[in-house]
N, C-alpha and C positions, 0 to 999 in steps of 0.2 A: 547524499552520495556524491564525490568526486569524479573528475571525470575519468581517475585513472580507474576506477572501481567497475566502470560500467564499458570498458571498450573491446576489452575482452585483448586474450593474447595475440602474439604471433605477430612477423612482421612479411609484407610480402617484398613482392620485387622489385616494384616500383610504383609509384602515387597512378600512375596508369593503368596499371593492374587493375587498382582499387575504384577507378572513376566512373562510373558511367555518364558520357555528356547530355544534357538537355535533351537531345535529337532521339539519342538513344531511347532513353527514358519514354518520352511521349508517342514511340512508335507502340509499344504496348497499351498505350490508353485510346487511340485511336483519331478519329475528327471530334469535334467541338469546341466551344468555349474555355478556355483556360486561367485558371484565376494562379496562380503563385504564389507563398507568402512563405514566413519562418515564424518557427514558436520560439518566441523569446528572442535570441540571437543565434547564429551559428556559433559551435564552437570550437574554442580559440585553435586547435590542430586542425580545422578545415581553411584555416587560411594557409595563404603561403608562408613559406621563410623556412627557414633551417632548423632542419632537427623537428618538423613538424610531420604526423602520418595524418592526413587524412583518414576518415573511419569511412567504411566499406558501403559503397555504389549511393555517396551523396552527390549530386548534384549542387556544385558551391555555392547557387544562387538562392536557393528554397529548399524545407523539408517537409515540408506540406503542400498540398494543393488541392483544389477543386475542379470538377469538370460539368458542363452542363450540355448533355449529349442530344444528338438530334432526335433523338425520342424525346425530349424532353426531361429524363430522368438529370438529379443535379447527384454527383458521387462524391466524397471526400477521400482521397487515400492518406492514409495515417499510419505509422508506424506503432499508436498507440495499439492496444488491447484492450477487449474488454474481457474481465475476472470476475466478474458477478457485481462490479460496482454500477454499472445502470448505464457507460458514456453512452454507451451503441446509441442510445438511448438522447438521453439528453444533448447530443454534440446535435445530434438530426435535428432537435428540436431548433435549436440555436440558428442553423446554417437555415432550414424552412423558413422560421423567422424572418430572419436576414435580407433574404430573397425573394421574401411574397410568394413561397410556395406551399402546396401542401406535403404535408408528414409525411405520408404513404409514397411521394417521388424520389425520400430522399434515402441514399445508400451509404452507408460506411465504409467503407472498406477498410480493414485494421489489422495491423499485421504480417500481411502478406509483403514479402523483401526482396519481391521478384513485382509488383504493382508497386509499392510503397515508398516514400523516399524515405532514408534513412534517421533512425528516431531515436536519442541514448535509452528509453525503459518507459516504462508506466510504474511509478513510485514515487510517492511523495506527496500525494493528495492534487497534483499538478493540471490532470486534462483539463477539467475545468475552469480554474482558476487563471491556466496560462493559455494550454490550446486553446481554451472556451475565447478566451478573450481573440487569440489572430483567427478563428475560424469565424469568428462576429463580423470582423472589421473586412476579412473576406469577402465573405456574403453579401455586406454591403456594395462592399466597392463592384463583386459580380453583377449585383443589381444595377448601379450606375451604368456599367458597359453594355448590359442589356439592354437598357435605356435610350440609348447613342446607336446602337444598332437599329433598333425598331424605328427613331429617328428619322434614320438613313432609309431605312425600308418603304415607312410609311409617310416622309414627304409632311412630318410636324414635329413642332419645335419639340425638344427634352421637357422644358418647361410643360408643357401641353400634355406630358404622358403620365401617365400612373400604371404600376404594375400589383395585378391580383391573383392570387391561384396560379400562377404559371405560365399570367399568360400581360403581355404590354396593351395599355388602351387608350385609346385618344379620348381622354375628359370630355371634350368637347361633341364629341361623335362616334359615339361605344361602339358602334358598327365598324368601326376603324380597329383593328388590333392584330397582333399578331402572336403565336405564342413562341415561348422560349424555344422548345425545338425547333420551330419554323428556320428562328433566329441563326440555330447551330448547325444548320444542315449546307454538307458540303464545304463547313467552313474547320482551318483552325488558325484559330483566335488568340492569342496567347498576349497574358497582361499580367503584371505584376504589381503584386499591394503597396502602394502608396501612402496608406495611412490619410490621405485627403476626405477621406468620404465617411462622414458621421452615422454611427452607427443608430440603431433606432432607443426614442425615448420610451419609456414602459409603456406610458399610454397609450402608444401603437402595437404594441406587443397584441400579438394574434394565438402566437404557439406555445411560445416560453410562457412562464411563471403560470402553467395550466396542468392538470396531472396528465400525464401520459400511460396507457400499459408501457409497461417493457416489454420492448420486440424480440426479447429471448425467452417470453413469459410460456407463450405454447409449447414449443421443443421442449422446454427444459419438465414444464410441468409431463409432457406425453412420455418422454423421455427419447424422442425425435434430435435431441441435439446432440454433434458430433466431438468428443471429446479427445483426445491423443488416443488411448486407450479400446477405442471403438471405431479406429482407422485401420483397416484390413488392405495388403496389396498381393499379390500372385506369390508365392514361392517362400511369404517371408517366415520366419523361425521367430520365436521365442526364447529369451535368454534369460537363466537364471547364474547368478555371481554368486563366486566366492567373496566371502566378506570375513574379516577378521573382528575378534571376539573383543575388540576395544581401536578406540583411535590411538596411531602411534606405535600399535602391534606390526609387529615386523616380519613376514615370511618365511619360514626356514625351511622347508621343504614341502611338496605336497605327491600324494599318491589319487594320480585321475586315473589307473585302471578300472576300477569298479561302475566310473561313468561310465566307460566306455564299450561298456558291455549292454549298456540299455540302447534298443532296438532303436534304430533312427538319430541317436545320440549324434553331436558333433561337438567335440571337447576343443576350444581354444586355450591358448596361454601365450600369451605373452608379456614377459615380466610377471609385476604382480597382478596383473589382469589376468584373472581365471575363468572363464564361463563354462557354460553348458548350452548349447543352441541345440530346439527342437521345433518341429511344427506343431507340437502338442505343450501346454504351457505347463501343464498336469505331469509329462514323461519330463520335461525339462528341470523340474522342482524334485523327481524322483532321484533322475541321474547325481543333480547336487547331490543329494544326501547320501551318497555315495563317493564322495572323493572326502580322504584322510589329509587334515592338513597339522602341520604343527607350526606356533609360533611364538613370539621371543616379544613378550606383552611386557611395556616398560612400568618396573614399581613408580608410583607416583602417592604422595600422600594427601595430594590434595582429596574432597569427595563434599556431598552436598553440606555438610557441618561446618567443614573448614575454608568452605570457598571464601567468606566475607574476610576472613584474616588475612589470607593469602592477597586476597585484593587489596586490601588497603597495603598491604607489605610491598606491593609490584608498582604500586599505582606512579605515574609519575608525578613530576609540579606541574601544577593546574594551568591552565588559563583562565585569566580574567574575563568572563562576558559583559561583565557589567559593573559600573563602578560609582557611587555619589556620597557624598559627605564624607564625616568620621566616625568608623565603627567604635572608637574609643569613646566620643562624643556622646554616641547614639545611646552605650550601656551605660555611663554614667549619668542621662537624664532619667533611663531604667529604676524604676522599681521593680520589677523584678524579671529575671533572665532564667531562659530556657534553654536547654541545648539537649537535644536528643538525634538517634542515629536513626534513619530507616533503611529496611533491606528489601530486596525485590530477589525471589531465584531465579532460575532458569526458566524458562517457557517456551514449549514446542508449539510451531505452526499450525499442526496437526490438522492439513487439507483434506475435505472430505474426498477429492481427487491426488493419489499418491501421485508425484515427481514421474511422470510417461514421456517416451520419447518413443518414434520408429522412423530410422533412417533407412532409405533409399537408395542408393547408388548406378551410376546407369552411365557405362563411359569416364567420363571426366566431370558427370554432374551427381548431383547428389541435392534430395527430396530429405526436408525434414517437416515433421510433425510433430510437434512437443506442445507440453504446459510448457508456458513461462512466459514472465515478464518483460523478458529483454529479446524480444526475437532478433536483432541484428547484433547484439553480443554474440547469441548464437550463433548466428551464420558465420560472424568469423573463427568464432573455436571450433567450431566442426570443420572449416575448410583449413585451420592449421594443424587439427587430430588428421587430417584426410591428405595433406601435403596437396591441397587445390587452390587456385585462385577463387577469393569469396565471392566473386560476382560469378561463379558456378557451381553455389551450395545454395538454395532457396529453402526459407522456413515458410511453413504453409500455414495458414489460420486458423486456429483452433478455438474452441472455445477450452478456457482455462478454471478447474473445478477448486477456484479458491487459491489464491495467492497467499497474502498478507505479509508481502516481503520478502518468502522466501525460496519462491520460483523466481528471484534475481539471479539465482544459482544456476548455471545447466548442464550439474554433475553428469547425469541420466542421460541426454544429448550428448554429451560427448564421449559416455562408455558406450552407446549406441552406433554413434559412425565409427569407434573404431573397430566393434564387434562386425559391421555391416563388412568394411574393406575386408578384415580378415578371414572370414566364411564366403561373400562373395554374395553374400544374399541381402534380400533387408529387412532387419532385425529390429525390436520390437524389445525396449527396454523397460520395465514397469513395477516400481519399487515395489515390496511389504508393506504393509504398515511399518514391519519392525525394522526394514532398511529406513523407511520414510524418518522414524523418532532419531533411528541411528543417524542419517549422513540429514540431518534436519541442520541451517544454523539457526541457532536458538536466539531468542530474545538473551537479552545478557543479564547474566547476574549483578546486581549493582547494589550501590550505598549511598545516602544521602545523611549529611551533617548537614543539622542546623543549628545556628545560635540566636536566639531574637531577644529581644526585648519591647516591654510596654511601660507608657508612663500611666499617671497616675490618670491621667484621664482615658485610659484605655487608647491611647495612640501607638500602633507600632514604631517604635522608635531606631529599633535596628534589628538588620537583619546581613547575616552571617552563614553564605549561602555554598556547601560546595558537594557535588557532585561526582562518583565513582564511576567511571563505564557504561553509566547507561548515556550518557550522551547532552546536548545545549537544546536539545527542541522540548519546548515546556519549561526549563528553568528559569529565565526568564521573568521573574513576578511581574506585576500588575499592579501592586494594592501602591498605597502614597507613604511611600517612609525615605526617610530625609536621608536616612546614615545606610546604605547596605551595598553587598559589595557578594557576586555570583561566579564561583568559579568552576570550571569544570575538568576534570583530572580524569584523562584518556576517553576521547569521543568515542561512538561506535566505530569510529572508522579506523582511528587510532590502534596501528598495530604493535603492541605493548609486549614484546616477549615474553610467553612462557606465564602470559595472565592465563585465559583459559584455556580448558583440556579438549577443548573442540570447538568447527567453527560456532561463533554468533552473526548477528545481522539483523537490520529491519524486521518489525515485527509490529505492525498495525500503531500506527502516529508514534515512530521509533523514539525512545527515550522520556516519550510527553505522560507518558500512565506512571514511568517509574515517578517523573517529576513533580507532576499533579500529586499524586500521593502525598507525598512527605509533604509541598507546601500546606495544602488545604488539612492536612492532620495536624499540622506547626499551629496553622491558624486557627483550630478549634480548644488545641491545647492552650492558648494564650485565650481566649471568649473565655471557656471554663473558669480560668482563674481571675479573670475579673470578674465574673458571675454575670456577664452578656449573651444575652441571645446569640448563635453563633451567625444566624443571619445578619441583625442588627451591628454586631462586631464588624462583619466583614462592609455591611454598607458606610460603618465610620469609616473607616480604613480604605474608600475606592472613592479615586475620582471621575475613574473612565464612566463617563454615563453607557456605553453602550455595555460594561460588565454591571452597571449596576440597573439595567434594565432585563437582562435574561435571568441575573438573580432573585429581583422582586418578581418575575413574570412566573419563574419557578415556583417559587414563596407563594404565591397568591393561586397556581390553579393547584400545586399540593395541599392547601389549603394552613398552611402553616402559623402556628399559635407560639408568641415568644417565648421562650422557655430556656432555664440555665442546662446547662448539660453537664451530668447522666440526669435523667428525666425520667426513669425508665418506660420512654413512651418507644425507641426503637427510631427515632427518627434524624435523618443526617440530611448534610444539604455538601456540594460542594461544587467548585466552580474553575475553569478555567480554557487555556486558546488554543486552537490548532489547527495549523493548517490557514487561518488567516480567520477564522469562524469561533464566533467566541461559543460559550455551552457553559452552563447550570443545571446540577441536576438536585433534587430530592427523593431521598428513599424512606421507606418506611419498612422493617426489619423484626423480624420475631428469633430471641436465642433461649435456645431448649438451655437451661441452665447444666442438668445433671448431662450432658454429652456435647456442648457448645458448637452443637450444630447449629444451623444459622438458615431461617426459613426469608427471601425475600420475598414481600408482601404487595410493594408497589413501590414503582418508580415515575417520576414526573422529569422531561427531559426537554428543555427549554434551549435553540439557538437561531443565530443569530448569522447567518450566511451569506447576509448581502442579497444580492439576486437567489432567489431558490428556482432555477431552471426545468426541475420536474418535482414539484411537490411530494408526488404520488413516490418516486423513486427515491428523493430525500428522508422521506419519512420510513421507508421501506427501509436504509440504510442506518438509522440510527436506532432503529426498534431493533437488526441484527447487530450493531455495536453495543448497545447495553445487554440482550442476551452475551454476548461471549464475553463482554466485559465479567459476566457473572462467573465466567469459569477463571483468570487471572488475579481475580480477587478471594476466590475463596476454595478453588481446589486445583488448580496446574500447577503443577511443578517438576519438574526433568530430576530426578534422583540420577545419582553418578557417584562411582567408585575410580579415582582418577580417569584414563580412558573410555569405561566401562559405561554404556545409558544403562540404566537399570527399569525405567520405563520404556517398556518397548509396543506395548499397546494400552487400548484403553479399557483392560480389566484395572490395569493400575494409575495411566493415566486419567483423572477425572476432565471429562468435558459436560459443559451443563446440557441438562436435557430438559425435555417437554416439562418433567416435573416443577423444575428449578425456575422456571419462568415465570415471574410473576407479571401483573397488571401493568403497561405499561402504558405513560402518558405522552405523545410529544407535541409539542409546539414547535412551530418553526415562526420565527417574529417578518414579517412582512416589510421586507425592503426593497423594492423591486429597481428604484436608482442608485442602490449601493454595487460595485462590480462585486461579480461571487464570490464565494469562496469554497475551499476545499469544505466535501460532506459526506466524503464516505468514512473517517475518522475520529470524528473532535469528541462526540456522545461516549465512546469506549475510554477516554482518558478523565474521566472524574469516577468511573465504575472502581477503584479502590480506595479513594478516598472518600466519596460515599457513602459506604458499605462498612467501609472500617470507623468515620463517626457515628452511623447508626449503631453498631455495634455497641461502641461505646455509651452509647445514651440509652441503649438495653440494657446494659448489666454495668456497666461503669469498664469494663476492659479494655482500655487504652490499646491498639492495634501497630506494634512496629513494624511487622514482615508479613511481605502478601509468598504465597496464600494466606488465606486465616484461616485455616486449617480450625475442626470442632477442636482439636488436640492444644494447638495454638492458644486458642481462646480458653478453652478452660485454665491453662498456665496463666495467663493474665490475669481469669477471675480470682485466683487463687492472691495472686499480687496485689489486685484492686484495693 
């Protein structure tokens, strides 16, 4: 994502409006220890100069910090969130670490943009990989200062001291020590990261690389944890919207008498904003269906058959990502050349938590509680829907019931504060399912063209790589070929007029499943026809030993036997990076020939992430990436009549269920001095290319367009 993507609208009065200084800031956090630091850099519109807005109540110095209270508790405030991916989790584990504390002292705080200093999103596989890393070096360097303290206190050298549990000790004479609280009481301490202070080697590691429960493990199971939607406040109403019967459908008059006759009813309008507010959510959904609206739905020809045409017909010239040798070179050492298209449709989000929001209003301030992943995007489009200054709209904490990119959005927030102002109450937003599919941005429809070629020795010789709207993350190959050249024609972010008929958006390792696809199916269709094991194919063809170690480690606990492919033994293997985390996976696959349904059997999922920071959470997270990989691979798809979703819930949308789940394996490869990397995504991006070689080595049907639909497949067996 851009930074224009995540800053959200509206401009205020002036950069002071927007600032809150230092002083400010820390009167909220109270006395103690103060560590400082920034993830990554700030960015570039938080410095000065012209024509630059700062984003809402940063402090230009730090966007993170830590505190170490006189209780001793040690707290993080972050702007991150956590969405079901485990940081709450693992970040605690990291900063204990760090610190010589125990797990149980340590607190997150995430979220909250009245504690928090300001954070662009949680997206992109990033807390760990980036936070993880300045909240380490934090930690450390907090431990140094506690150190120099205790010092001071206890009258021996730095050298002399060691810190354990929470608490500083003179080596020399344990009876000497003092603990961290002790340290913070009465004091504030305020220091900022340096980057001087070495952070610890594994061998010392006490908390990290250890399994952890998840600290949302109880709530969530009891069903004790508090979500948007399960946040109640005095007086507030429930609103149900008018919605129009396709995107792009245009207003033409409406009749709200009929609402207005249900008892308790309160009917807004403003513009095309229509609601129904009630205390009852049940009288509110009544009243709707009671207002007559008519409107002026624009014909469009496009719909789910024709979308790939119209794509390629929109698309603009590519950019180059990547470039070496000569593709003319490459085909003429070619014996023989391949060039085939793959297609990806549409795919919904579809959160087990619909898009909630409930604003608050109160004077000149204004309380939100939403899902979403960008809580200070939020705060400023609710205080520019509100005509407030954003340092007096607070977004509150919430736990968020599944993201996947597409609580980037904060439709729902912000038809919520403007329902709040205009009643005067606070309102209480909370989609359908069938608003959630409707106002969903989808993963994007896209195309992949490849051309390759192999020489006589099985070498890929060239490769001829270029990419339709799904986006550069994953494109990218890996393998050793002399001549190829990757291009990509309109990223996800790339606003391409009048490409598609509603929004799209990130959707779980954005563009890396469409991209994985087409490679790893290119590179099974070149093995085939040399008559290579498709494993041993791809081991000629890689140099990287770190892909060609999660490949064999895949191979070897699948227990995989060389073999040409179709086999019909049902079994696929496919490989590739994301997020910084390389992954392999194999599958083993049964298809019902007479209905080309498609039973999966077992999956073996092998990565490779550097530091694995909570095992137990890691493993947790790729066992849910390859379940839902199951659904994008072989039954999601958004049907659309221009405007029109035609999937509105999931009688028609398929998500995999208990049934569809088969056996699953994971490894995670032990590196504990490699820096991490992102792990809540990389396992879901080989689940179509997988799925679609195994296919193919069950019945021989070559797989271009995920889903693979029983319907799909049987068309191909028929082809084969």
């Amino acid at each position: 994502m851009n930074d224009e993507d995540l800053t959200g609208p509206g401009e205020a009065d002036s950069a002071a409006d927007l600032i809150i200084n230092r002083r400010e800031f820390l009167e909220l956090a109270g006395s103690g220890i103060f560590l400082f630091f920034v993830i990554g850099e700030l960015p570039a519109f938080a410095q000065e100069g012209p024509g630059r807005r700062p984003p809402v109540d940063l402090p230009t110095d730090f966007n993170a910090f830590l505190r170490i209270g006189p209780d001793g508790r040690v707290s993080c405030y972050t702007g991150k969130i956590e969405m079901g991916q485990g940081v709450i989790t693992s970040l605690a584990q990291e900063l204990a670490d760090e610190l010589d504390t125990t797990l149980d002292v340590v607190d997150m705080v995430m979220g909250d943009t009245d504690l928090c200093p300001w954070d662009r999103g949680t997206f992109g596989s990033l807390s760990t990989r980036v936070f993880g890393q300045a909240l380490r070096a934090a930690g450390a360097e907090a431990r140094q200062v506690l150190l120099v303290l205790a010092s001071e206190q206890l009258k021996v050298p730095v050298d002399d001291l060691a810190t354990e549990q929470g608490v500083v000790v003179d080596k020399k004479n344990r009876q000497k020590n003092i603990t961290y609280g002790r340290l913070a009481q009465g004091k504030r301490i305020e220091r900022r990261l340096t980057g001087k202070v070495a952070v610890k080697k594994s061998a010392d590691f006490a908390v990290m690389a250890r399994p952890a429960l998840r600290r949302d493990a109880r709530d969530k199971v009891t069903g004790a944890a508090g979500f948007s939607g399960d946040i109640r406040v005095p007086g507030m109403l429930y609103a149900r919207l008018l919605r129009p019967p396709a995107h792009g459908a245009r207003l033409l008059d409406v009749d709200l008498s009929g609402a207005k006759k249900v008892a308790g009813a309160q009917v807004v309008q403003d513009g095309d904003l229509v609601a129904v507010l009630h205390p009852s959510p049940d009288a509110a959904e009544l009243a709707l269906s009671k207002i007559k609206a008519r409107y002026d739905t624009p014909a469009s020809a496009v719909d789910t058959a024709s979308i790939f045409d119209h794509l390629e017909k929109v698309a603009p010239e590519g950019t180059v990502l990547a470039k070496d040798g000569d593709l003319a070179k490459g085909a003429k050492e070619a014996i023989a050349l391949f060039e085939e298209t793959y297609l990806n449709d549409y795919v919904a989000h579809a959160p087990m938590e619909p898009h909630t929001a409930l604003v608050q209003i109160e004077k000149d301030s204004a309380t939100v509680w939403a899902s979403t992943q960008t809580p200070f995007r939020a705060k400023e489009e609710v205080a520019a829907a509100l005509g407030m200054l954003p340092k007096n709209v607070r977004v509150m904490p919430v736990f968020v019931g599944g993201g996947f990119g597409g609580k980037s959005r904060n439709l729902q927030i912000v038809e919520a504060a403007r329902l709040a102002k205009l009643s005067g109450k606070p309102v209480q937003v909370a989609w359908t399912r069938g608003e959630e599919f409707f106002y969903d941005s989808f993963r994007p429809a896209a195309i992949v063209k490849i051309r390759s070629g192999i020489t006589d020795k099985g070498r890929i010789s060239m490769w001829d790589y270029h990419v339709y709207f799904a986006g550069e993350r994953g494109a990218a190959q890996f393998y050793t070929i002399p001549n190829h050249s990757t291009v990509a024609h309109a990223t996800l972010w790339d606003n391409v007029p009048n490409a598609h008929p509603f929004a799209v958006g990130p959707w779980r390792a954005p563009s890396n499943n469409t991209n994985t696809f087409a490679r790893e199916s290119q590179i099974d269709i070149m093995a085939a026809k040399t008559g290579a094991d498709p494993v041993e194919f791809r081991l000629r063809n890689l140099a990287d030993p770190k892909m060609q170690r999660v490949l064999r480690t895949a191979a070897e606990k699948f227990g995989w036997k060389p073999a040409r492919a179709p086999g019909s033994r049902g079994f696929g293997i496919a490989c590739g990076v994301d997020a910084g985390t390389y992954v392999a996976a194999a599958a083993e696959v049964e298809v019902e020939r007479a209905t080309g349904a498609v039973t999966v059997k077992r999956i073996v999922c092998v990565q490779d992430m550097g530091l694995c920071v909570n095992p137990e959470g890691a493993t947790i997270q790729m066992e849910g990436a390859v379940t839902m990989g199951l659904g994008y691979a072989l039954k999601e798809q958004v049907r659309f009549r221009g405007g029109e979703i035609l999937d509105r819930n999931f009688d028609t949308y398929k998500l995999p269920r208990f049934s569809w789940v088969p056996k699953i394996e994971t490894v995670i490869i032990d590196d504990k001095d490699a820096a991490p990397q992102g792990g809540g995504e990389p396992a879901i991006v080989v689940m179509g290319a997988v799925l679609a070689n195994a296919v193919h080595d069950a019945v021989g049907a070559r797989m271009f367009q995920l889903p693979m639909t029983p319907e799909r497949i049987k068309e191909m067996m028929k082809k084969s």
